[in-house]
C-alpha positions as CSV (number, residue, x, y, z in Angstrom):
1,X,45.3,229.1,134.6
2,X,43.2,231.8,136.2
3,X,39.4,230.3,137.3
4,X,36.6,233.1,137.9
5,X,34.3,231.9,140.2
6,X,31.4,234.4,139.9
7,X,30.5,236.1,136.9
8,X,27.1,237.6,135.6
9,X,27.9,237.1,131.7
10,X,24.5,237.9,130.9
11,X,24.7,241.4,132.1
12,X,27.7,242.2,130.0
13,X,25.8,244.4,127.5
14,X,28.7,244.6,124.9
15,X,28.9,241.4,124.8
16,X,25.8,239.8,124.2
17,X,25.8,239.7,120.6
18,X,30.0,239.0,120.2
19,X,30.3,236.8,122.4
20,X,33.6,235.9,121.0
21,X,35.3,239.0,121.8
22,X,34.7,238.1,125.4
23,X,36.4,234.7,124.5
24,X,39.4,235.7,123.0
25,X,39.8,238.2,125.9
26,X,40.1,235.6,128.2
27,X,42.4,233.7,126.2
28,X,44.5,236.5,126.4
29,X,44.7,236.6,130.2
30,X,44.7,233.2,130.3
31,X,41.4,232.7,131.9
32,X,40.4,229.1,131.3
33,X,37.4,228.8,133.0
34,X,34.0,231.1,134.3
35,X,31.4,229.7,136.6
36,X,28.5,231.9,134.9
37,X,25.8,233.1,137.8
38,X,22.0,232.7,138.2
39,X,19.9,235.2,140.2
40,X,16.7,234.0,138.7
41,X,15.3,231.0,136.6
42,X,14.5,233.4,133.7
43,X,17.9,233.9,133.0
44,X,18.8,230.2,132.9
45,X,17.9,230.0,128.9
46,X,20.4,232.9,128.5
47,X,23.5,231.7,130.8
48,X,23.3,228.2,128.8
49,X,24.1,230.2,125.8
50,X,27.7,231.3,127.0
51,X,28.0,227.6,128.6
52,X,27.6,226.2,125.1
53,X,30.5,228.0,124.0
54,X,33.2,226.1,126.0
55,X,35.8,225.1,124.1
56,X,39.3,223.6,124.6
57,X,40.3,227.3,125.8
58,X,37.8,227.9,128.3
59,X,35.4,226.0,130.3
60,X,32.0,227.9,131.1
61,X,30.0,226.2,134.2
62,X,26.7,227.7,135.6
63,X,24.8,228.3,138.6
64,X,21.0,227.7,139.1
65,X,19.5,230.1,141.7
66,X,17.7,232.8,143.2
67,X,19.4,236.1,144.2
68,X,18.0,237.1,147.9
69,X,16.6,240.7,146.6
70,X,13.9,238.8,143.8
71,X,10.7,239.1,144.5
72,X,8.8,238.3,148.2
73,X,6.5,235.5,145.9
74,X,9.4,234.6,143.8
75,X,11.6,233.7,147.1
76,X,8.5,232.2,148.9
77,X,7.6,230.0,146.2
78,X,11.1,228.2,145.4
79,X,11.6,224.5,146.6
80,X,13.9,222.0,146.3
81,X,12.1,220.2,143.1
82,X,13.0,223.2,141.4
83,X,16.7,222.6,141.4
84,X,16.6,218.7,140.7
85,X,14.5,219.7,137.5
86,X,16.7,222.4,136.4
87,X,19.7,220.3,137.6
88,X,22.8,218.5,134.8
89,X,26.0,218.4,134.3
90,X,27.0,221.7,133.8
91,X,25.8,223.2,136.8
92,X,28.2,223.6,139.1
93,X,26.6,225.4,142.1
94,X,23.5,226.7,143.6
95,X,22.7,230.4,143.9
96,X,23.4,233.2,144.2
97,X,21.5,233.1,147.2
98,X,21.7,234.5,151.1
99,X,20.8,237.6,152.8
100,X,20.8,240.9,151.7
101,X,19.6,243.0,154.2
102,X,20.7,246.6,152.7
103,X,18.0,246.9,149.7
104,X,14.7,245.8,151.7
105,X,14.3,244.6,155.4
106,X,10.5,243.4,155.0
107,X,11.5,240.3,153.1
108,X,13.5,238.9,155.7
109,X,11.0,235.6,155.6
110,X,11.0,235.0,152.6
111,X,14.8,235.1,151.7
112,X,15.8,232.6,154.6
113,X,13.1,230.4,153.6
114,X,14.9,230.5,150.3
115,X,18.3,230.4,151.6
116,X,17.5,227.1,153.7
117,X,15.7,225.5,150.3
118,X,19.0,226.1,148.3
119,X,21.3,224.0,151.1
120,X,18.9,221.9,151.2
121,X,19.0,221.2,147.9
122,X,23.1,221.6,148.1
123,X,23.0,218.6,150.3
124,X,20.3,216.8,148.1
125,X,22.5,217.2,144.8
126,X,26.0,217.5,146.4
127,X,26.9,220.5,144.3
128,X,28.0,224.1,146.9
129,X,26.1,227.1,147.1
130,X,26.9,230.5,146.8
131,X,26.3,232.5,149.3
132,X,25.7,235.9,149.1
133,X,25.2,238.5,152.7
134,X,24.8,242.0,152.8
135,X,23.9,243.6,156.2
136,X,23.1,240.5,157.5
137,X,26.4,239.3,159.1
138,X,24.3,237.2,162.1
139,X,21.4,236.3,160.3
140,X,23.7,234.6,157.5
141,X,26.0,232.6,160.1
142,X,23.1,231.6,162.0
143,X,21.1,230.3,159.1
144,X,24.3,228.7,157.9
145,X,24.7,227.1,161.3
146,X,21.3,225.8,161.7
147,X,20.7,224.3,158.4
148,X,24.5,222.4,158.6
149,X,25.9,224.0,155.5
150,X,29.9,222.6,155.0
151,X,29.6,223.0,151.2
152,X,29.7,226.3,149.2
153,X,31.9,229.6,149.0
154,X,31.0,233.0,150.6
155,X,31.1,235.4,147.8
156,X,32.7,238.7,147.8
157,X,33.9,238.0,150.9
158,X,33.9,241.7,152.4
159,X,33.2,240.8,156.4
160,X,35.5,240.4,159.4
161,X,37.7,237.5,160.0
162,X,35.3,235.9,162.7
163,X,32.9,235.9,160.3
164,X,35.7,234.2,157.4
165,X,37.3,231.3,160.6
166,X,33.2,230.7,161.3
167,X,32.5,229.8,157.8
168,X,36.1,227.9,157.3
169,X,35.1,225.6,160.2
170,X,32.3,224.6,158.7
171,X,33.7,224.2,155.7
172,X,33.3,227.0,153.1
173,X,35.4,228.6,150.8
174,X,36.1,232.2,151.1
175,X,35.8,234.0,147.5
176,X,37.5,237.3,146.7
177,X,36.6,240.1,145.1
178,X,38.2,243.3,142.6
179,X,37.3,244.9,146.3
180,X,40.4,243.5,147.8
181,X,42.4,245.7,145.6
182,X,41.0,248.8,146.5
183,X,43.0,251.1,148.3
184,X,40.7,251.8,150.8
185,X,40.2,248.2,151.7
186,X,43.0,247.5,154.2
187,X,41.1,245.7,156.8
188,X,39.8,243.6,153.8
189,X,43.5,243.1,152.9
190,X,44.4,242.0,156.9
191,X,41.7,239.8,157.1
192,X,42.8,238.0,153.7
193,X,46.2,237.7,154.9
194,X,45.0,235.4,158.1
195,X,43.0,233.0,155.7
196,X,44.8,229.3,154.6
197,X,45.5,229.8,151.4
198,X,44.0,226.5,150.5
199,X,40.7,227.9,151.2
200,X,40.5,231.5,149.3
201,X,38.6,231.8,145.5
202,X,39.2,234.4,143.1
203,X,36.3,236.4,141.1
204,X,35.0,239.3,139.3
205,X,31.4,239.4,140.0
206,X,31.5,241.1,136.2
207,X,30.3,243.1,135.8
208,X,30.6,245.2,139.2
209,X,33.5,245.8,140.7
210,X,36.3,245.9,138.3
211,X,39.5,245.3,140.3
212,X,42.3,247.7,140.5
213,X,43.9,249.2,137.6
214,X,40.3,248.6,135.6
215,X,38.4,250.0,138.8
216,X,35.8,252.4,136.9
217,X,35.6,250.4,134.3
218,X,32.7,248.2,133.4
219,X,33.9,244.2,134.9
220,X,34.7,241.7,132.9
221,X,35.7,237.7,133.8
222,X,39.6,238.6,131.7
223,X,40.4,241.0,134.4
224,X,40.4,238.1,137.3
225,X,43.6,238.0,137.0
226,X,44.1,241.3,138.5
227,X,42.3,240.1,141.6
228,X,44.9,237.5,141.6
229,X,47.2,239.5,141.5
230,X,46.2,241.6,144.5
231,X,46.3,238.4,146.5
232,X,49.6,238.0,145.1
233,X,50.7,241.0,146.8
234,X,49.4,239.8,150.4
235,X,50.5,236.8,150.3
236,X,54.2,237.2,148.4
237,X,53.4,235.0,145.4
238,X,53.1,235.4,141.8
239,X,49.7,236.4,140.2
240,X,50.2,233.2,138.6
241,X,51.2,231.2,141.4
242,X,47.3,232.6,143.1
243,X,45.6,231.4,139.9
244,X,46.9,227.9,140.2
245,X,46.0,227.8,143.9
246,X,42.3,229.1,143.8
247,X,41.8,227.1,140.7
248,X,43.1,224.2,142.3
249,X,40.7,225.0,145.1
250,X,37.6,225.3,143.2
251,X,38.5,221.5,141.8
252,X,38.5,220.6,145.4
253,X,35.5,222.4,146.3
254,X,33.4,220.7,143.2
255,X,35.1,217.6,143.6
256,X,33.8,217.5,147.2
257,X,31.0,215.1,147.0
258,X,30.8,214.8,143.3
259,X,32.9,215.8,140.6
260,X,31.5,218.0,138.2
């Protein structure tokens, strides 16, 4: 029922060597499918090994990409044959990639020259990105703007809603975060309010930012759900009733140009 879009499984410590705790956990909470996330090729070995545990319960998917805050050579160096080699069938999406502006200003080159390889190889592959900005609210829009992009989701969507009706137009998804049930994040929660509901993903970004009542706690894809169900509370629906929409809506967004 539940689909988390964004999940770092190989930074969940306890789970690296029982695996199948993590599964049953999500059986649980009836989370039936994780997008697993890539912020460098080295990991790629290691996110294939949670893929190849999909089972009738859950589907895992993966991402092939390069986090923003990698290395200046590591950024400069990506291209576009990189993703068709590394491409198949269970890669869903390209990234995490973007702007992130809050760690390190000098490598502004080099991570929009590796934010404009991954559309391009978005629009090359038909799969979305995933776009990831951090102190770079214009930077990201215009880059976004310039290089056409109409096919990913904005992850842990924390900006204003000019930025969210911008990326809409073009065609993006909006993905929420265990930040949306914070207390503190009420202009967070008016913005989500405004959006189509068509539109809006649900995610974890395990393991940071467990949602509300597991805030504090180290994140995990089984407590999506609770992000759902903070949504819920916005928009007057059932937790359940937000799981079937946003999973309905990452269908739609894979199933743009070519189902995966």
């Amino acid at each position: 029922m539940f689909t988390d879009t964004h999940a770092h499984l190989t930074y969940l410590e306890d789970y690296q060597h029982n695996k199948s705790a993590l599964l049953a956990n999500l059986k649980q909470m009836q989370v039936s499918r994780i997008m697993a996330i890539c912020c460098n090729f080295d990991e790629i070995f290691d996110i294939k090994d949670w893929v190849n545990l999909s089972n009738n319960d859950i589907n895992i998917g993966m991402s092939i990409g390069l986090h923003p805050c990698q290395e200046k050579t590591v950024l400069q160096a990506v291209s576009v044959d990189d993703f068709i080699r590394l491409n198949d069938d269970k890669v869903w999406a390209l990234g995490e990639t973007g702007l992130d502006y809050h760690w390190d200003e000098s490598k502004k080159r080099e991570q929009k020259h590796s934010f404009a390889t991954h559309i391009h190889a978005s629009k090359m592959l038909k799969k979305p990105i995933i776009v990831h900005t951090r102190n770079a609210y214009h930077d990201t829009l215009d880059l976004l703007k310039a290089e056409k992009c109409e096919h990913g989701i904005i992850h842990c969507f924390t900006e204003d809603y000019q930025f969210a009706k911008t990326c809409l137009d073009m065609g993006l998804y909006i993905s929420f975060s265990g930040i949306v049930s914070f207390k503190k994040s009420v202009e967070l929660q008016e913005v989500a309010k405004k959006l189509p509901l068509d539109r809006i993903l649900i995610e974890t970004d395990s393991p940071y930012l467990a949602p509300v009542p597991k805030r504090g706690k180290v994140n995990e894809p089984s407590y999506v759900p609770y992000v759902a169900k903070a949504l819920a509370d916005i928009f007057g629906k059932s937790a359940q009733e937000i799981g079937q929409i946003t999973s309905t809506n990452f269908d739609t967004l894979l199933g743009q140009y070519a189902p995966c």
